[in-house]
N, C-alpha and C positions, 0 to 999 in steps of 0.2 A: 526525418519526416514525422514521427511520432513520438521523439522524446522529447519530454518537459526538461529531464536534467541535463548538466555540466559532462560533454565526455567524461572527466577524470574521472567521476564517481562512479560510471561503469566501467571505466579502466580497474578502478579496487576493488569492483564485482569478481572481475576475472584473474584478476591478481591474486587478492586474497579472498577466495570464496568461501562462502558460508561451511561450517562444520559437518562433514560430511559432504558434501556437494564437490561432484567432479565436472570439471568444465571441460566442455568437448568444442569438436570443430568441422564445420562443413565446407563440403568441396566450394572453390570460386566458381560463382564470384560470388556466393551468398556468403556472406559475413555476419546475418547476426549472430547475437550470441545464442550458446546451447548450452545446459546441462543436464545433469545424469544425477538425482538422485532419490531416497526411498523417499514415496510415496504412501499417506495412510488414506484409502480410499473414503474412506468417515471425514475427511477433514473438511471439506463443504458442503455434507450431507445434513438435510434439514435435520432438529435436534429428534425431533418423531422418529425418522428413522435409525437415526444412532441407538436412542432409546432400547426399539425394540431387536436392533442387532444385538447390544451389548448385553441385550437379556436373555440371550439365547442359550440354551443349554452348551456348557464348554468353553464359550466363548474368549475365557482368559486362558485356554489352549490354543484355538486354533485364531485368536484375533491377531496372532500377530501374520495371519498368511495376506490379510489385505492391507500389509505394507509390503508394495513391492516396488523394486527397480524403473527408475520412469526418467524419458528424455524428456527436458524442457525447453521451449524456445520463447527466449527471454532471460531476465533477469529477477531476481528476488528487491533490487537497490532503485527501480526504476517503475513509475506508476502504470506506463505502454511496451507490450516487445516494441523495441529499438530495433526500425527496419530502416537502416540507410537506406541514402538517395542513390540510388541504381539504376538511372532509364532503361538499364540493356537487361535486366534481369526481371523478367515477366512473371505475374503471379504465380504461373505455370513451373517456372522452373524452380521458384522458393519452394513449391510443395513439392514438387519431385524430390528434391534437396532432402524434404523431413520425412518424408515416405520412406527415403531410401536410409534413412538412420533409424527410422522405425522399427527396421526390419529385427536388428538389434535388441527392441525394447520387449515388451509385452503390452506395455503403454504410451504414448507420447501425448504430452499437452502443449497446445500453443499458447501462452499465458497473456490474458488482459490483449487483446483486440479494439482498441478503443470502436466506438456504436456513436457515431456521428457527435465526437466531444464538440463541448465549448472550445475546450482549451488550447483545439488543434487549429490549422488553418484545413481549405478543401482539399490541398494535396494529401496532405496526411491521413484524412477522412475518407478521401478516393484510395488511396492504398489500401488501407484497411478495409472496407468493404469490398476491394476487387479480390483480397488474399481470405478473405472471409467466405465469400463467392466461390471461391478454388477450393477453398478446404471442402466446403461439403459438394462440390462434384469430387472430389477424390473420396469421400467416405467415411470424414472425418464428420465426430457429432458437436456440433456449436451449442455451448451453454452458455447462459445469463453467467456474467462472474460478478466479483463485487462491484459496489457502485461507490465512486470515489467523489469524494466529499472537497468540495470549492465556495468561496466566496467571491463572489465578484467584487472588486473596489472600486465602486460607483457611488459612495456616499463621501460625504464632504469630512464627516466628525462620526466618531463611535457612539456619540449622544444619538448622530440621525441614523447610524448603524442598530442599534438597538431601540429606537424608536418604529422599526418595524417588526419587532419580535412582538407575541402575545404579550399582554401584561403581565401574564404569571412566570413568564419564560424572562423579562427584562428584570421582572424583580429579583427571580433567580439567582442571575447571572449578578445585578449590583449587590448583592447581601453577598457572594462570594469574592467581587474585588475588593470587599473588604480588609481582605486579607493580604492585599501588595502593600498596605501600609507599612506590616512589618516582614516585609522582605528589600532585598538588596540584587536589585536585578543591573545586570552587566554582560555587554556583547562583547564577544570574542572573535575575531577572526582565523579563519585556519589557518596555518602556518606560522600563529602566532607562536615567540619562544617560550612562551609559559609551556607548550605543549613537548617540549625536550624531554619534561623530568617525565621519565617513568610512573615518579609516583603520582603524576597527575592522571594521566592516562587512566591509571590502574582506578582511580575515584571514580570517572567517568562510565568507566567500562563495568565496574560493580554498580553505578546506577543504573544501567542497560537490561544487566541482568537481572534486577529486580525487576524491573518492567516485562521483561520476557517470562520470568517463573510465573507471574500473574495472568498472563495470557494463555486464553482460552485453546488457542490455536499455537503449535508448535511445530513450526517447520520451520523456519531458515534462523538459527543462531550465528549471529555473525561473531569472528571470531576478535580476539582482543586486538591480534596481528594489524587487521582490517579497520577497527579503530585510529588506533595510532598512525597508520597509513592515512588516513582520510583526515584527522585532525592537524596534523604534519603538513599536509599538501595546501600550501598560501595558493596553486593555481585552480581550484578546483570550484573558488567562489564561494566558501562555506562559510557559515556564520553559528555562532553559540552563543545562545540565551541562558547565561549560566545564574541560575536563581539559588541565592543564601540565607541563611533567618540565622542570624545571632552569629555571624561567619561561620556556618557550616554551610557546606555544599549541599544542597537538598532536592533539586533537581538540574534536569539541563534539556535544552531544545533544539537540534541540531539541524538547520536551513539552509536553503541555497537561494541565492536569486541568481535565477537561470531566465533567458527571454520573455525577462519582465515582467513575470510572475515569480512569488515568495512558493518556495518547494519545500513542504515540510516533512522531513525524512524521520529522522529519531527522535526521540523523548528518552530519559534514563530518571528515577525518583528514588528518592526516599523516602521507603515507609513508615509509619506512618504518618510524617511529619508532612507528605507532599495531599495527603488527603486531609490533614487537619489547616493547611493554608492554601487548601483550593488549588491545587497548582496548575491543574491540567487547566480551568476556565481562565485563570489569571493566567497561562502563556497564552492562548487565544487571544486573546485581547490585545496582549501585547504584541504578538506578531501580525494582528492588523493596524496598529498604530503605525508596526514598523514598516507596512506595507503602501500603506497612508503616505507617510512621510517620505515615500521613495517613489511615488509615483506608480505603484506596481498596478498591473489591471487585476488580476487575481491572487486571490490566498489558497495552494491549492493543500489540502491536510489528509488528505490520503484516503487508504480504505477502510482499519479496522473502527469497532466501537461507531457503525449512523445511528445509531441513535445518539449518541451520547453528544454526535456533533448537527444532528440534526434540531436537537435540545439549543443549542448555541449558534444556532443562524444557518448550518451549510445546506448548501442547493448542490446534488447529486446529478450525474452521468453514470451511468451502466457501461460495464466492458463484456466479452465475450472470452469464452475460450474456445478452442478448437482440439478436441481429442480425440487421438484417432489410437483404435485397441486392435491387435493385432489380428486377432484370433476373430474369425467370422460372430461366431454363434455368440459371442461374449460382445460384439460391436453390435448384433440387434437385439443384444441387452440394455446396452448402456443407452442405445438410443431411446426405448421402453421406458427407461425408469429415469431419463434426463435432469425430468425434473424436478425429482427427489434431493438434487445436487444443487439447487440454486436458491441457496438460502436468500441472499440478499433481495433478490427481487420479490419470491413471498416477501419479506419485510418492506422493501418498498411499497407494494400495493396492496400490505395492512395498514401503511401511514396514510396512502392516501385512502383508503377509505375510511380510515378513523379520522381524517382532517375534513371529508366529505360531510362525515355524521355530525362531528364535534363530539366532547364532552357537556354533560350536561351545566348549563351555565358557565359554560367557558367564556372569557372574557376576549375579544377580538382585537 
């Protein structure tokens, strides 16, 4: 009801899950997934408050006490918890389900709740608002989570695609496709035989990890296992945008077209080469072309970096979490200071009132 992706690719969630990350299992007939793993409570707290924790006298003592043990419902590989279609299984008893694994934790989060998507149909939307509804009569505190970044493919040509960006925003973006001249761009399929040799894999998997050491946020390192798995699997739908300059490997774009929308999971780069040919706005491009061409109604590009994709066209949806803390006195905490934790939405409504104000002499 709420997943945009390919089962398989949540099959290789639980197959081979992220480094660290213990995948658990609740009583039927609730099946989504769950896991178990540490948690740094700073990881979506506004940068203010990091700030003034990390300033605190000690800190590089005791900071490592708020990374602690935490269940999760959902997946790290999937933009919505994945809640099958269940008619017999009432919001009521999914939360009883998480409550009673809670007891377990110190923390549990219900991960990305989608808040009335585009990209879902109304079942999917009515689930989630009825299981949303549940959480916070059970006690659970719903946060703003991040806000995932989509283009609609409702334009004919990239010319009229960028014909509605700001002026300085299209100029942008052509002074940077400049740079596809000298590249060598080529789709892969998954399960394609190239993906045998080892030492393919191993190229791809060290551009992942470049990508991941540069990120701000560090919680789910997938593991190489997991790679290879997903690039291997011809049933999964997967597609690779593998970008070369002078036949070297320089980056790659790893997609899915799942119900007819372009699902954009991974990215892997080489530094510095993947910033001196624009690479991140030139696959953009390109995977609306590919999007274009296939008929797709959406491009959907995920969560991290809105700005960097709100710079480049994308139109945003908010998701929720739902977290429920064990401990009384530390839950009319968390509820207190909720929204210390939801960076995203600050950021969304400083765009929109800086789109409100304008910059001075911005061109429209």
């Amino acid at each position: 009801m709420t997943t945009l992706e390919p089962a398989p690719l949540l099959s290789a969630f639980l197959r081979h899950p992220p480094e660290g990350f213990d995948v658990l299992t609740l009583p039927a007939p609730c099946h989504e997934p769950v896991f178990a793993a540490h948690f740094d409570l700073l990881t979506t707290a506004d940068p203010a408050l990091v700030m003034q924790v990390k300033g605190l006298p000690g800190y590089r003592w005791w900071g490592r006490w708020l990374r602690i043990r935490t269940a999760f419902v959902g997946t790290t590989v999937s933009e919505y918890v994945p809640l099958p279609a269940a008619p017999c299984v009432l919001p009521q008893m999914r939360v009883a389900a998480w409550r009673a694994l809670a007891a377990r934790f110190r923390l549990l989060v219900v991960k990305d709740l989608p808040c009335d998507s585009p990209l879902l149909g109304a079942q999917g939307n009515l689930a989630a608002d009825a299981l949303a509804q549940a959480c916070a009569r059970a006690g659970f505190v719903l946060l703003a989570g991040q806000q995932l970044a989509y283009v609609d493919i409702d334009f004919v040509s990239i010319d009229a695609y960028l014909a509605r960006l700001s002026a300085s925003r299209r100029k942008n973006i052509r002074r940077k496709l400049r740079s596809r001249t000298d590249l060598d761009v080529a789709l892969v399929q998954t399960g394609d035989p190239n993906f045998d040799d080892p030492a393919v894999i191993d190229a791809y998997y060290a551009l992942y990890l470049n990508v991941y050491a540069q990120s701000e946020i560090h919680f789910d390192r997938l593991s190489r296992d997991f790679f290879a798995y997903v690039l291997r699997d011809a049933s999964n739908g997967g597609m690779v945008f593998a970008y070369r300059h002078a036949g070297e490997l320089i980056g790659f774009n790893l997609c899915f077209e799942h119900g007819g929308k372009l699902i954009d999971k991974y990215v892997g780069f080489a530094y510095p080469q993947a910033r001196t040919h624009n690479l991140y706005a030139v696959s953009w491009i390109v995977n609306l072309e590919h999007a274009l061409a296939r008929g797709l109604t959406h491009y959907v590009a995920g969560w991290t970096d809105p700005q960097v994709k709100a710079e480049l066209g994308a139109s945003f949806t908010p998701t929720r979490h739902a977290v429920y803390v064990r401990n009384p006195l530390l839950r009319k905490l968390a509820r207190a200071f909720a929204h210390r934790f939801e960076a995203d939405r600050e950021w969304k409504e400083s765009a929109g009132r800086r789109a409100t104000v304008g910059p001075p002499g911005a061109a429209s």
